[in-house]
N, C-alpha and C positions, 0 to 999 in steps of 0.2 A: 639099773639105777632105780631104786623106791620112790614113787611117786610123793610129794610134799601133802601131810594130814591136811583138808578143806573140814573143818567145822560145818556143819549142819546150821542152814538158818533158824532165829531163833522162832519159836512155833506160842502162839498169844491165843488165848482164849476169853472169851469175853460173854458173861453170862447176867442176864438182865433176866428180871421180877418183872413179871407183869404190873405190879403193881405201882411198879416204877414209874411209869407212864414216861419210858426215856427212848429216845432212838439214840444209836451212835451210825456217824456217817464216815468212812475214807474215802478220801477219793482223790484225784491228781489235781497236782497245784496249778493254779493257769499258767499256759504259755511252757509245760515243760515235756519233753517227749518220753514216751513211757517205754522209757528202758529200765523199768522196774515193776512187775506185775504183784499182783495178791494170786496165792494159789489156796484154794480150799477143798481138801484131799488131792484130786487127781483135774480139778477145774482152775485153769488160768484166767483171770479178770481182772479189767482195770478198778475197778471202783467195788466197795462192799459197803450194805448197809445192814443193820441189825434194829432191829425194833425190839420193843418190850414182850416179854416169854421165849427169848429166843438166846439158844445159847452157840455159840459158832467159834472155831476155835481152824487158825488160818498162819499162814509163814508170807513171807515174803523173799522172791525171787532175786533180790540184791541184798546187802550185807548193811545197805545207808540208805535206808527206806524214807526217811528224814529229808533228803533230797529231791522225792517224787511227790508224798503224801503230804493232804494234810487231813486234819478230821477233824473235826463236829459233834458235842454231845448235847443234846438237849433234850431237855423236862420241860414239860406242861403241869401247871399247876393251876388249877380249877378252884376259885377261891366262890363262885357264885351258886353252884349247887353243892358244896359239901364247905367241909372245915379246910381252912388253912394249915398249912405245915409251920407254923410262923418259929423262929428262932433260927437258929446257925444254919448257916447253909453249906452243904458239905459237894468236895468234891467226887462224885460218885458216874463212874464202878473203877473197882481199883485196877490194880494190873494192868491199865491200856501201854501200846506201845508208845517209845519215846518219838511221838509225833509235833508238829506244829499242829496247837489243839486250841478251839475255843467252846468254852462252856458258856450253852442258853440258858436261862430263866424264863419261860414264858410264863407270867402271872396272870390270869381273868381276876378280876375283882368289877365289884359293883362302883358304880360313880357315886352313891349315895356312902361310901367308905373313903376312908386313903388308906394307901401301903408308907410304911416307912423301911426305907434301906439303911442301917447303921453300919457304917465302917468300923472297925477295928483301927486302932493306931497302924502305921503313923498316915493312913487317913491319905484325902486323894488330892491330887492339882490338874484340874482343867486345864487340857491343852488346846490350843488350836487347831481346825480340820487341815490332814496334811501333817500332822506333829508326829513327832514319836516319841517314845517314851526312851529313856537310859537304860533301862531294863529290859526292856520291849515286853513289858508286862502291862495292861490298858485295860480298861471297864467302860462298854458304853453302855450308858440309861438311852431306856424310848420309854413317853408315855403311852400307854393306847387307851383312847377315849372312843366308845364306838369304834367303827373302822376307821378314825385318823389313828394315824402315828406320829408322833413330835417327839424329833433328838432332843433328849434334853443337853447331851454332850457325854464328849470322851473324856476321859481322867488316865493321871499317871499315878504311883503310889507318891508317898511323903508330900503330902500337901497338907491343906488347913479344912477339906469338903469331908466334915464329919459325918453330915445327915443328910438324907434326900427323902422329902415327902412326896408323894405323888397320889392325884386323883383317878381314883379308875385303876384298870391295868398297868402293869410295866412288861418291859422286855429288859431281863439284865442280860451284859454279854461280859466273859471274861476272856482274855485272849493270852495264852501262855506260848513258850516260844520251845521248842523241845528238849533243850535242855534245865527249863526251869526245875527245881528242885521243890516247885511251891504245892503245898499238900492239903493248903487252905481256902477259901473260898476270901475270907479277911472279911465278912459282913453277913448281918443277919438281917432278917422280914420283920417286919411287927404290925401290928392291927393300929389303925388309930382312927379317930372319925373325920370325917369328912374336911376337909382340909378349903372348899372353896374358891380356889383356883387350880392353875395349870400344876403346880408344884411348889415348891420351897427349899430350898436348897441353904444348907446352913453350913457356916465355918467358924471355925474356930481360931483365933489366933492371938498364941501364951505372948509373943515377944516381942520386937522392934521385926515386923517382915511386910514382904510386898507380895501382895498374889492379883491375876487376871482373872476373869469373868467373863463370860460371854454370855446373851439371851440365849432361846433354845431354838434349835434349828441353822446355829449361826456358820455360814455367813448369807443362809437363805433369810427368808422375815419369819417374823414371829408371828403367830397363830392370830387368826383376825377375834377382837375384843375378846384378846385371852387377860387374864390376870395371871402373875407369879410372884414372889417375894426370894429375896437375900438376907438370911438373919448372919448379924455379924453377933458373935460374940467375944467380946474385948474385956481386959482388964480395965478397972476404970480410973487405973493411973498412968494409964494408956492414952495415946494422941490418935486417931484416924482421920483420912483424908480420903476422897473420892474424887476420881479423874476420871473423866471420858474420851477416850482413845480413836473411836471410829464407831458411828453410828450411821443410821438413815431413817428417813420418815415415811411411812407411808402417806398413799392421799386418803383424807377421813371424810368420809359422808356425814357421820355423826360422832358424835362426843371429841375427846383430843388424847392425844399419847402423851402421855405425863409421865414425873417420878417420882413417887413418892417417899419422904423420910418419915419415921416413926423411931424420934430422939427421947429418950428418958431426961424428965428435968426439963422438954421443953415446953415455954406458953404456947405453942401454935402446931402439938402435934395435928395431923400429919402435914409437913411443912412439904409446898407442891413445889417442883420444878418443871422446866420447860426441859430436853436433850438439849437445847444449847444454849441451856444457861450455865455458867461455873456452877460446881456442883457444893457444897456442905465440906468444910476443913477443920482442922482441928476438933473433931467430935473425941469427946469425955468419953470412954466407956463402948459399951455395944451398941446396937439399934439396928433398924433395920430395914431395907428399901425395897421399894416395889416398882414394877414397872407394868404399866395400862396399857394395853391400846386401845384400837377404836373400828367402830363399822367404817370397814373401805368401801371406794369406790368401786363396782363392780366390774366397767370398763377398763378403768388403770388402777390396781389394786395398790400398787408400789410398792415397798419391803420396809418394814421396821424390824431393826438389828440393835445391835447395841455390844460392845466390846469398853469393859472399862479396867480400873486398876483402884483399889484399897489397899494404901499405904497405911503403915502402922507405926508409930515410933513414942522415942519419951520423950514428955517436957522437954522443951528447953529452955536453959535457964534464961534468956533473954528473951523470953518472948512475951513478955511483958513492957518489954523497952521499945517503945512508937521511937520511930523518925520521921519528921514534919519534913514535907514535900510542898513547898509553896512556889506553885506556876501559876496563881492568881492574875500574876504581869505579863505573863508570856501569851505569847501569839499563833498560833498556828505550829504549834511543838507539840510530839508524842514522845513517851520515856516509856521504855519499855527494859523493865529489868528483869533478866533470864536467865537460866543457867549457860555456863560455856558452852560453848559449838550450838547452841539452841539458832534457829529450829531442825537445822540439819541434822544435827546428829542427837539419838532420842537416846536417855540415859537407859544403863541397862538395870533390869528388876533387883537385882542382886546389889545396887549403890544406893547407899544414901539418900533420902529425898533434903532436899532445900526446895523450900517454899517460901510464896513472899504473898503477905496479908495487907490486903489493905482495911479489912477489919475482924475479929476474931475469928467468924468465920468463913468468913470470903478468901481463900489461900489457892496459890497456884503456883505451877513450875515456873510459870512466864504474866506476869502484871504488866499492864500500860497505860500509865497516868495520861492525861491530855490535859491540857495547858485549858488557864483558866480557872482550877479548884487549885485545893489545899487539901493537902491528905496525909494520912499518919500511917505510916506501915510499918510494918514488924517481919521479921525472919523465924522460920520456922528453920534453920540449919543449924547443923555442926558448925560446918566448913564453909565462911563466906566467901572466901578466898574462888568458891567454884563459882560465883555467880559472877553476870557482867549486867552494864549499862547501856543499852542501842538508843542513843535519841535523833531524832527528826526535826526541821525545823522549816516552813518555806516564808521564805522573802519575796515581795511581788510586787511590779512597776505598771501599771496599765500606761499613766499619764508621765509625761515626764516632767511636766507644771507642778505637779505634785512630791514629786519623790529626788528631784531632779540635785536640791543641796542636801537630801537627808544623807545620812555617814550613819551608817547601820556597822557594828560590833560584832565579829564572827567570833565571838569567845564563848568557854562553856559556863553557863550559869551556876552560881554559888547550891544554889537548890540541889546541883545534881554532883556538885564537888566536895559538898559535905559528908553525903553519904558514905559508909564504910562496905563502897560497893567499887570494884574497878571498871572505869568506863572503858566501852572497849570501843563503842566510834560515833562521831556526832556528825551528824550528816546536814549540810543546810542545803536546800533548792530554792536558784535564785531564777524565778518565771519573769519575763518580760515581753514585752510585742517586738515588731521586726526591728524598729528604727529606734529601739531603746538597747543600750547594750549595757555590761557590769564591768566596774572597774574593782578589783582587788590591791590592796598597799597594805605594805608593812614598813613603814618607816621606820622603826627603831632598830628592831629586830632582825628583819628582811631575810628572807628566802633563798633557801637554795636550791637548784632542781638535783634530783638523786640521778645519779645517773653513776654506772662501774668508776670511770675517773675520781668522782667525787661524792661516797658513799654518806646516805644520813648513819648519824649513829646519835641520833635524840631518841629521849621517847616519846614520841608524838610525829606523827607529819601529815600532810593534807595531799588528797588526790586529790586532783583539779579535770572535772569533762565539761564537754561543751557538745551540747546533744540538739537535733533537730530530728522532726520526725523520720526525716529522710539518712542522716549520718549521724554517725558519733565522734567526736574528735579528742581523742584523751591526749589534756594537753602535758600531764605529768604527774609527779610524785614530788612533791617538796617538804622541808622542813624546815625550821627556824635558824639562823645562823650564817646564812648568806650575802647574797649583793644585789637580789632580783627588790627593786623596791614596789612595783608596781603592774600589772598586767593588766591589760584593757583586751575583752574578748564578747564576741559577739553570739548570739544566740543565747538556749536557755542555760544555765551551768549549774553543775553538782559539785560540791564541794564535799569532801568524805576528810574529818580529821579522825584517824585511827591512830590508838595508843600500845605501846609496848613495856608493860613493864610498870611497877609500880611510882617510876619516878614518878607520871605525868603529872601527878596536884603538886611536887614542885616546882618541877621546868613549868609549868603554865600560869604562874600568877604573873608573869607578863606578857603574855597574852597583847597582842599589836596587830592583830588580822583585822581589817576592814575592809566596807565594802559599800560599794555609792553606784545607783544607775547615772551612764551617762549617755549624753547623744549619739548616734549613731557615728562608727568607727569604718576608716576605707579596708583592713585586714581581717581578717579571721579572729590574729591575736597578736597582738605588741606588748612589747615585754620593755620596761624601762631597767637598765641595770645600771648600778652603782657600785664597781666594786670595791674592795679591798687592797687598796695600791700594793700590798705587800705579798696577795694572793695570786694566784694561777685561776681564775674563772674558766670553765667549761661548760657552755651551752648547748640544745641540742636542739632540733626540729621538735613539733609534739608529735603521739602517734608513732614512738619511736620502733614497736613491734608489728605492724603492718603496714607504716610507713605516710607521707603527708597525702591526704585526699586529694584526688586531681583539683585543677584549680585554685588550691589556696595557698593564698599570700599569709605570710607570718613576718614579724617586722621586732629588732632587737633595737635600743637604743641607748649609746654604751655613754655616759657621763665619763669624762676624763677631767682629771685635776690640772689646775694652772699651771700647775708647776712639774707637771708627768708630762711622757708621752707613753700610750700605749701599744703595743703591737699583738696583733690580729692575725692570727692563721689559722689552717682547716685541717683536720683531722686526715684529709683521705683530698687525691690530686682532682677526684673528678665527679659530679654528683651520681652516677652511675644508672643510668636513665634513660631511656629513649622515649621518644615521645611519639604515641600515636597521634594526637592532636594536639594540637598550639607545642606552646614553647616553654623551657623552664629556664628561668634566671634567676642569678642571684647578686644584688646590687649594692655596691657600699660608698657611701658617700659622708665624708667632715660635713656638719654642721657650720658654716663658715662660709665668707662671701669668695664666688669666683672658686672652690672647691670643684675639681673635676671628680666625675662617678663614675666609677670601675661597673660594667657591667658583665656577666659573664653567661653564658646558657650552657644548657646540660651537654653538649658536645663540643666542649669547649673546656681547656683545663683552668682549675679551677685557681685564684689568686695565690701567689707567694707569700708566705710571712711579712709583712708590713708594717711601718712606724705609723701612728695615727696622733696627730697633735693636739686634735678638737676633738669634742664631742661628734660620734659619729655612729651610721644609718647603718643595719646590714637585713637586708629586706630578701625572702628567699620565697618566690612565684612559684609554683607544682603549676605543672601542664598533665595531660590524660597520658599515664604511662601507656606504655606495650603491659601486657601481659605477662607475670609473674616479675616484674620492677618494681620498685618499690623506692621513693624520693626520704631519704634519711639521712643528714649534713651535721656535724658537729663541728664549732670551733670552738676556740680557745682566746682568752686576752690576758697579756701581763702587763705589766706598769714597770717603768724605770726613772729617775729624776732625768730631767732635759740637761742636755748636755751645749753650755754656750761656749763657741767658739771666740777664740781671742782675737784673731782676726774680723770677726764679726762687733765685739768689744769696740776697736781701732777704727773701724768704719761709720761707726756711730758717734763717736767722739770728733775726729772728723767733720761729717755731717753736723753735728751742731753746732760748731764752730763757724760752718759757711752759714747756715741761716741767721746765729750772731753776727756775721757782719752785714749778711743782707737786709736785718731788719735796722740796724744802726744805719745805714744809707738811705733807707725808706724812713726814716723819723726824721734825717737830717733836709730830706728833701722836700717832704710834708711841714718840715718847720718854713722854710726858707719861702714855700710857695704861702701859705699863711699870710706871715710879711706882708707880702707884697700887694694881698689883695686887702682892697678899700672895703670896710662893711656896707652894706647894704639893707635896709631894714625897712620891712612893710614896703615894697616896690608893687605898684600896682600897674597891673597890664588892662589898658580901655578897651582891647579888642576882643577882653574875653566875655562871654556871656555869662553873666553873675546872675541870670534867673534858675530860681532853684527849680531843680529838674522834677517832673512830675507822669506824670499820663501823658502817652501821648496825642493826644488831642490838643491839648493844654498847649502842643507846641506849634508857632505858626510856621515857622521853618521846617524843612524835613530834615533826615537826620548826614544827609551831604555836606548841606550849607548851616549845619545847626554847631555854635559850638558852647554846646552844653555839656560835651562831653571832655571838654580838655578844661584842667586846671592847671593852674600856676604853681610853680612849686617856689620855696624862699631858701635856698644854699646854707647850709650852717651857720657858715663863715657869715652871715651876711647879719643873722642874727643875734651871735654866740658873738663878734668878734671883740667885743668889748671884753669879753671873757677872756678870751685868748690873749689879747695885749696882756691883763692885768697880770697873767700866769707868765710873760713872757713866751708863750707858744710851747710852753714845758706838755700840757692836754695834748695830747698824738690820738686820734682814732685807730684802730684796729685799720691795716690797707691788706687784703688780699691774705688773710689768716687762714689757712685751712682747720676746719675742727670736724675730725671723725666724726661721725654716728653712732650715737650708743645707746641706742634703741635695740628692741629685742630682735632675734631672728626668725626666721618661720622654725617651729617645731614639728613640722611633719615629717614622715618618713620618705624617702627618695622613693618615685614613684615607678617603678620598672617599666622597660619597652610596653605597646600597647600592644592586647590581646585583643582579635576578632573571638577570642572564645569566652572570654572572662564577661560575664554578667554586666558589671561597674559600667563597660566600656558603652552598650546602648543608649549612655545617658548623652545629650546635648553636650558638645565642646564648648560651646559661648552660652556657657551657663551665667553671668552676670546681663544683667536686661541694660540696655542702653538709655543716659539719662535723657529726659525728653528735653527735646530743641528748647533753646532761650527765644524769648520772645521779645522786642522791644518796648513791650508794655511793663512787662513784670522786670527784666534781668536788663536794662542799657549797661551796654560799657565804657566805662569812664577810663581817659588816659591821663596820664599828663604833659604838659608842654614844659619845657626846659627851654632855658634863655639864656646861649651860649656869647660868648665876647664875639664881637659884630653881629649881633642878631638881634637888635631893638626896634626894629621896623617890624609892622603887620606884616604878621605870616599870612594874611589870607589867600595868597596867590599859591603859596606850598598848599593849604589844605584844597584849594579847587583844582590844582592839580593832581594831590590823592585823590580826590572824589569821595573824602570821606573814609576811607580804605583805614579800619582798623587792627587789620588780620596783626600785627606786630606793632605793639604797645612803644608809645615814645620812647619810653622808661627803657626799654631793651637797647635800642637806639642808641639812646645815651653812653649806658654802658661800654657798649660796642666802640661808639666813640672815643670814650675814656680810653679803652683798651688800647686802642691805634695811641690817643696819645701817650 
């Protein structure tokens, strides 16, 4: 069987001029094992180098030398003792194998000269250290000054880096990949004088594009009080803009790092910047910017870098059209208008820029007015539709003397709703001291909390947290359109209204969110609800994704209609909980007198659906779970009209009818006793003491044998009864009428079992102070004497044997008496 033809490796020769002043290098790529040799005649080697006069003609030992090798050609070029080769620069010697190659440039030139490198279209783009190219085709420039070397940077092809001037020496490097087909160097040397700083680096750009920049050496620092310049050259029916992306400062001993621009057409070339000031927007045309540094410190030198971005584009046609921004009235608010996803997410070079101008040319991706001026901004975009609005606002109570009836307005300001800009969230922070708390109402409108059951679908709704340095408590997600009319909560609170969609400057010109400090609150947070008799209401604990912080009390307060009852049930049988320390309940109690309170704890099932007839309490205490528990309770309230029973009807009709005859018996028997009694008018009693009562000093008696404290009393009848006759005794007095109380009732929340863990509870139980003792200087107590049928004899033998003894007022007495009769 014939052995299969093996092809002969291919055999390269490689013949250098002396005068070439070239070496070429192979040699193995790092990190690979040499299962691939150079053989040269009957010599096996891993590496070959060839210098100038030397002609060597070699094979290699594998078929994919490409996989082993890589090589290096470099010229020296001696620009200080002879003439420059200046023009094209070619790739030379031919015939190398198809290796992973890079061609040197090594240039000597005088520093009293500069070199210029011209590129060939389509010209180069600076990339970042770590980048690579599409092509993996890349050019790095070094300057060499003396023995420093300073990167000026790597480049890709198709960019806008037309021209590079340099002082002193360069080192070019071009880096091809072995299957490149590229036959051209793409740039030529030229002579030019003395250039005065580090370099100059010029670009070009025909159209609407974006390119990056970096200093030199970046991301180490830039040469200490070096100079360099950026010539842009632009059409000048052309917009530019300058961004700065990522800098650093060194520390300067002397002079300072600066920017300089140099604008055609302007009164104040070279116009100075600070690195972080907003930099020059909307520039007309080309110009061009420099960057200074300064003598560092020799102890801490620190790095100055600099990475920016020149944007290009055309007029737009409204960018002449100002929008007045008046926060003149506003307080403590920032407006900040940015593109979408800004600042997380950075647009990419390749979109659009939108800019926002607060004056021709002050322009940027992200502006942020502060309250207080008045400003005119303009849009440098296409597409407004990509920009948003982030404003800020803080509200703050030190005193509560102070702030205590103000009713502060959580709506968005006209300023910022005119704008043809979509806001994307208005954020207020309401700061207060410990024993000052915020109360939030939306009376008209009212709240709903979002929750799966009962999803928002507005465009707008408010986050509600409650933050202390120690916790955060998020007490929900709401939106307009519900039954919550009020929340009272404790600590400092954020309030985040975020928008969805273009509706929100309709749905919002009603606008009902307020917000008042008030005094200190017993819960965390109480919620007042009013619902929707016709709705299904669903509440839920706050905190609902990690569940209610130990220790805290949250308090619901459900308004029910007169004419409803509503019923109450829980989502789930049990609060699902155990408790390392203290205890968790959950308490519901009617509004209403003599109302019993349902109490329940976490290991205890939890109430059965319920009719509720009054306004009523549902108050839920966190105790210290166990570990991985978490306290999360949802219920539920519907409304149905009250249902009156007919036999309840019958029982009351009834009932009225008896107290109609009982009070016809009571008027017939009040008339008849009337009658009978004789008037009696002005009766004076001799045994009382008619000295008006004073100090007691004033009194010679003491207050046993003193009767300055009993008066006489004079019987209706006794005065009136002239009256009485004239009417016939028709005038009846009210006898023994009951009349309700309709006064209000406490509006606190049912207060749960007492915790040895809860804070609240260290306070004193007999927190009311005791009124101080009566004295019989300032406070006597006066009684009266009553003059019953056989009792017209001096009572002084009855008062010496009281001894005085006022503990029980005649007047009770009396009563009591009446009663028996």
């Amino acid at each position: 069987m014939p052995l299969a033809y093996q092809q002969p490796p291919a055999s390269f020769t490689i013949s250098l001029h002396k005068v070439d002043n070239t070496t070429v290098t192979i040699k193995l790529r790092p990190g690979v094992s040499p299962s691939c040799r150079i053989r040269i005649k009957n010599v096996i080697r891993s590496d070959l180098k060839i210098k100038s006069g030397e002609n060597v003609t070699f094979t290699f030992t594998c078929s994919t030398p490409e996989k082993y090798f890589i090589m290096e050609i470099q010229k020296n070029i001696d620009c200080v003792s002879g003439p420059c080769p200046f023009g094209d620069v070619h790739l030379y010697p031919l015939g190398l194998p198809r290796l992973n190659r890079t061609y040197i440039w090594d240039v000597k030139a005088s520093t009293k000269a500069g070199l210029e490198l011209k590129f060939s279209t389509p010209w180069l783009r600076q990339i970042e250290p770590g980048e690579t190219c599409p092509d993996s085709i890349s050019y790095n420039i070094n300057s060499c000054i003396d023995k420093a070397t300073v990167n000026i940077g790597t480049f890709c092809r198709n960019g806008s880096v037309s021209r590079v001037k340099l002082l002193g020496g360069v080192i070019m490097s071009l880096h091809l990949p072995w299957h490149s087909l590229l036959t051209t160097s793409g740039f030529n040397i030229a002579n030019r004088a003395s250039i005065k700083r580090l370099c100059i680096i010029e670009s070009t750009l025909k159209g609407e594009s974006s390119i990056t920049l970096m200093s030199p050496n970046y991301p180490l620092g830039f040469p200490e009080d070096e100079l360099m310049t950026w010539q842009f050259v632009i059409p000048s029916n052309m917009r530019a803009s300058v961004f700065f992306h990522n800098y650093s400062l060194s520390n300067c001993e002397r002079k300072e790092e600066r920017v300089e621009y140099y604008i055609p057409g302007s009164p104040s070339n070279p116009e100075v910047f600070k690195l972080s000031d907003s930099q020059p927007a909307n520039i007309a045309g080309s110009f061009n910017m420099s960057l200074q540094g300064c003598d560092q410190d020799a102890q801490n030198p620190g790095i100055l870098r600099l990475l920016f971005q020149v944007v290009v584009q055309l007029p737009q046609v409204d960018e002449n059209v100002t929008h007045l921004v008046d926060l003149s009235k506003e307080k403590n608010m920032t407006v900040t208008i940015h593109l979408e996803g800004w600042p997380s997410q950075i647009p990419l070079v390749t979109e659009p820029v939108c800019l926002i101008c607060k004056d021709p040319r002050t322009c940027d991706r992200a502006l942020t007015l502060v309250s207080g001026a008045v400003y005119r901004i303009s849009f440098l975009c296409k597409d407004l539709s990509r920009l948003r609005i982030t404003a800020e606002k803080g509200i703050g109570c030190m005193d509560i003397r102070w702030c205590q009836r103000k009713v502060y307005s959580l709506s968005v300001p006209k300023a910022i709703t005119r704008l043809p800009i979509q806001l994307h969230k208005f954020i207020w922070k309401l700061l207060a001291t410990d024993l000052i708390n915020v109360e939030i109402t939306s009376p008209t409108l009212k709240l709903q909390q979002h929750i799966p059951e009962q999803k928002c679908n507005t465009s707008y709704s408010y986050s509600i947290v409650s933050a202390t340095p120690e916790t955060e408590l998020n007490v929900g997600v709401f939106c307009p359109g519900g039954s919550i009319e009020k929340i009272q909560m404790r600590n400092n609170i954020t309030i985040s209204l975020k928008t969805f969609g273009k509706r929100f400057i309709n749905e919002s010109i009603p606008q009902d969110l307020k917000m008042s400090f008030v005094p200190h609150i017993k819960d965390e947070c109480t919620f007042t609800v009013s619902p929707n008799p016709k709705a299904k209401v669903y509440l839920q604990t706050p905190n609902w994704h990690y569940g209610l912080p130990p220790y805290i009390s949250i308090s619901w307060f459900i308004i029910v209609p007169s004419q409803q009852t509503a019923r109450l049930g829980f989502s789930k049988d049990r609060m699902g909980i155990a408790c390392e320390t203290g205890r968790a309940y959950i308490n519901i109690k009617e509004e209403t007198l003599g109302a019993e309170e349902t109490v329940r704890r976490e290991d205890e099932l939890l109430p059965q659906p319920r009719n509720m007839h009054h306004n009523f309490w549902v108050n839920i205490s966190n105790c210290k779970p166990v570990d991985k528990t978490q306290l999360t309770l949802q219920f539920w309230v519907t409304f149905a009209d009250k249902q009156i029973d007919l036999g309840i009807i019958l029982a009351v009709v009834a009932g009225a009818g008896v107290l109609t005859a009982i009070g016809l018996t009571v008027c017939c028997v009040r008339k008849k006793k009337k009658k009978t009694q004789n008037p009696m008018v002005g009766v004076y009693n001799a045994n009382v003491n008619t000295q008006m009562p004073g100090k007691k000093g004033l009194f010679r008696k003491g207050r046993q044998n003193n009767e300055s404290h009993v008066y006489a009393v004079i019987d209706d009848a006794m005065v009136y009864g002239h009256l009485l006759k004239e009417s016939n005794g028709s005038v009846a007095p009210e006898v023994d009428v009951y009349r309700p109380f309709d006064g209000p009732i406490g509006s606190l929340p049912p207060s749960p079992p007492p915790f040895s863990f809860r804070k609240d509870i260290k306070r004193s139980s007999n927190t009311e102070e005791e009124p101080p003792p009566l004295t019989d200087t300032d406070q006597d107590t006066y009684t009266f004497a009553h003059q019953k049928s056989g009792q017209s004899k001096d009572s002084g033998d009855a008062n010496e044997k009281d001894k005085g003894d006022t503990s029980m007022p005649l007047l009770e007495n009396n009563e009591q008496d009446g009663l028996v009769e």
